[in-house]
Phi, psi and omega in degrees: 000128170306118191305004185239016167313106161292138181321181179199099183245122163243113178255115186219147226235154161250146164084028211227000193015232200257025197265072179215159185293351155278347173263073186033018202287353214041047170263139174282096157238065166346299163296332173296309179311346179264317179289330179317291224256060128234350165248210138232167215260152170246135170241029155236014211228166210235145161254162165303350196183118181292078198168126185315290200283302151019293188264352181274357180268338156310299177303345184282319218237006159053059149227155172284161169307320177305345183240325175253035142114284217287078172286349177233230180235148194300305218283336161322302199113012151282147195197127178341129171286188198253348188256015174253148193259146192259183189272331192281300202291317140346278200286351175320316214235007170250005193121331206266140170260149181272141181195149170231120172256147172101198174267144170223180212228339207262034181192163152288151175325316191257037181238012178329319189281348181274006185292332201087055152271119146305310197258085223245122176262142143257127205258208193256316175209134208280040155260156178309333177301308190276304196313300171283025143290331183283329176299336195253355182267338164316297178313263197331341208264350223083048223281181169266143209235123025246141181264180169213109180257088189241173226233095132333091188244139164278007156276163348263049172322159160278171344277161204255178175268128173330144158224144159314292186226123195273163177307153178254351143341328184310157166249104166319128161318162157303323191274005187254143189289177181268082148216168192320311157313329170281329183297306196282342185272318166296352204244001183264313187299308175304264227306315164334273176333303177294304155350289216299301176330312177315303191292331188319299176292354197281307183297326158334283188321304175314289174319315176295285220309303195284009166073050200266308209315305207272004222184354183240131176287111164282114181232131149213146192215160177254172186262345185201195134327146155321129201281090202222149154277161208100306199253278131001095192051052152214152166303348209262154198308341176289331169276349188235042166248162206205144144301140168201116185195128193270139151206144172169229195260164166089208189268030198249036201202168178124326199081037181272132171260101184255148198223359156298152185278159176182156209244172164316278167336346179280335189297328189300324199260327155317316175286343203269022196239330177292304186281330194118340197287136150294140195269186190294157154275170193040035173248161205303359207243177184228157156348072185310346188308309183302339171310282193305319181302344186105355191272321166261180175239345181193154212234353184206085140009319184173145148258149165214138194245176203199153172206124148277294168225146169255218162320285172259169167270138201193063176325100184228150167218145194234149183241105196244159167210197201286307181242000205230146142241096195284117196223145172222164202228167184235345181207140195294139172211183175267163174350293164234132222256114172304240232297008158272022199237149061029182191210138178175176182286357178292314188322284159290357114351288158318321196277321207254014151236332176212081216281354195272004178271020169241007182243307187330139165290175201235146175291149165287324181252165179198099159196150259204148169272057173354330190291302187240013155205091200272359175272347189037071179273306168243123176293107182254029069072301234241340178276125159336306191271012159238040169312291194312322169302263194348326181260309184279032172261307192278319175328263211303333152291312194286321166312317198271323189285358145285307197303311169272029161031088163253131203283013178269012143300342167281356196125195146330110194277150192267164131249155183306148182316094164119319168333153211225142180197121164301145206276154165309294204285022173309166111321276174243165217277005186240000165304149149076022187313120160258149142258020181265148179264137172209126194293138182255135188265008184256021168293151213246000000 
């Protein structure tokens, strides 16, 4: 390994899509808005899966959740196959020393170490308040260099931090209505966000002082969309948009903006082209290098996302490019599936004004122009003049769900022996919990 191998620290947040003040969202997040415009910023990118663990298991391993196992969420009883090589364990065996501070989503607690952390810290609770004191004592001691750190906060997770009384100031997402409760809840969702932004800048610093700064690649990022009815376990872009922003030696500096699309799953093979290493073959994500150097404008053609199990189970597979979104559903559900919703005040909101997107069927097919309905609103399905989108958006899904033997081509997906999975028709995500698997007779 080259002695000029930069450190690598990842910081990754739950629940946060793109809700910070460098994508226009009105949140003060100052230090995240400083690193944007001095590094670079992705004002596209995606996860694999709207959903922790699923997509936080792409970035170890540049594979969708169908090939490397973890269709669902670890704490759940889902679980990784044992036979895909991970990132941690990579730079482990390239050199690097390894640490997880914090939270991680792709294992059980006491299965950490097989993730590849040498070094595993657990602070008393996985908010940014505890993790990054631990991170700075880290930074202060001398580490041994080049280390790969990543650094795990349970903002901006539900439930959020309180406010009595919240700003009447907030800016509501778009796709959510403007009203006084969606307001005190976004604006509860800001505080979180500012939390995370605070350790953000702490660690900047910290990393200048000890002289890190010049020689550590920075990256953060999130794992999914915002915990929204809407956003959060759906294919629609507010569930699979991800925050990203990069900064560090070489070309990772500058203020660069890339508006090409590019998913979560690119980062594993992107650091192992940073370190030297070769990544595993055949896995699904590609290099960012080329972005950034400037040699392409696009790294990607078309993305595919995925969603199998949440809370409940709810089969979905989606096709995004530039202007089109394909989304097919596998199983009759409703608009928005109640125990895949977060429980929070939108939520509720939603139930007693407009209870019916918790009643509606959801279309087996769904797809939207991005171009001229970036809200993703209207369902061109069923319109004539996108016969022709339509049939090749579901080609090019059923082609790609044979070519990666995605097993929901077979049908009704198991979850593994023992796994806790919410019946669809709940509420909530913890009503009716079972660990018996029963097969549904409403698969399309």
């Amino acid at each position: 390994m080259d002695k000029k191998c930069p450190n690598i620290l990842l910081v990754i947040t739950h629940d946060t899509g793109r809700h910070l003040g460098c994508y226009g969202r009105g949140v003060d997040t100052t230090n995240l808005d400083a690193l944007a415009e001095a590094g670079v910023n992705f004002t596209n990118a995606f996860c694999t899966a709207p959903q922790c663990s699923p997509s936080r298991a792409s970035i170890l391993t540049g594979l969708m959740p169908h090939r490397h196992g973890l269709i669902g969420l670890a704490h759940r009883g889902f679980r990784l196959r044992e036979d895909v090589a991970l990132l941690p364990k990579l730079l482990s065996q390239a050199g690097y020393s390894t640490h997880l501070f914090g939270l991680q989503h792709e294992t059980q607690r006491d299965k950490v170490r097989n993730l590849g952390y040498q070094n595993v810290h657990r602070p008393d609770t996985l908010s940014c308040l505890k993790v990054t004191p631990l991170l700075l004592d880290f930074l202060s001691s001398e580490p041994s260099q080049p280390f790969f750190a990543s650094v795990g906060f349970f903002e901006a997770h539900r439930p959020f931090p309180k406010l009595t009384q919240a700003t009447l100031k907030v800016k509501v997402p778009p796709f959510l209505p403007d009203e006084p409760e969606v307001n005190h809840d976004i604006a509860e969702l800001n505080e979180s966000v500012r939390r995370v932004d605070e350790s953000v800048g702490q660690i900047v610093s910290a990393l200048k002082k000890h002289k890190l700064w010049d020689n550590t690649l920075f990256i953060f990022t999130t794992d999914h969309g915002i915990a929204f009815p809407g956003a959060k376990a759906t294919l629609f872009d507010p569930g699979i948009e991800v925050a990203l922003l990069m900064h560090g030696p070489d070309e990772f500096n500058g203020g660069k903006v890339i508006e090409g699309m590019v998913s979560n799953a690119d980062l594993m093979p992107t650091l192992c082209e940073i370190v030297g290493i070769e990544p595993p073959e055949n896995i699904d994500g590609k290099s960012l290098l080329p972005l950034v150097q400037g040699k392409v404008n696009k790294l990607h053609e078309q993305i595919f996302v995925e969603l199998t199990y949440h809370a409940a189970y709810d089969p979905m597979r989606g096709i995004r490019t530039e202007r089109f979104k394909y989304i097919r559903s596998f199983a009759e559900r409703p608009f928005w599936l109640p125990p895949n919703v977060d429980e929070g005040l939108t939520k509720d909101w939603y139930r007693k004004n407009r209870p019916e997107v918790f009643k509606t069927p959801r279309p087996k097919e769904m797809l939207f122009d991005l171009q001229t309905d970036p809200m993703e609103r209207r369902n061109l399905a069923d319109d004539p003049q996108y016969a022709a989108v339509l049939d090749e958006m579901r080609q090019k899904l059923e082609q790609w769900i044979k070519e990666t033997d995605d097993p929901i081509r077979l049908g009704h997906v198991r979850p593994p022996e023992g796994a806790k999975v919410t019946p669809a028709k709940v509420w909530g995500a913890e009503e009716g919990v079972t660990e018996k698997f029963a097969p549904e007779k409403d698969h399309w």
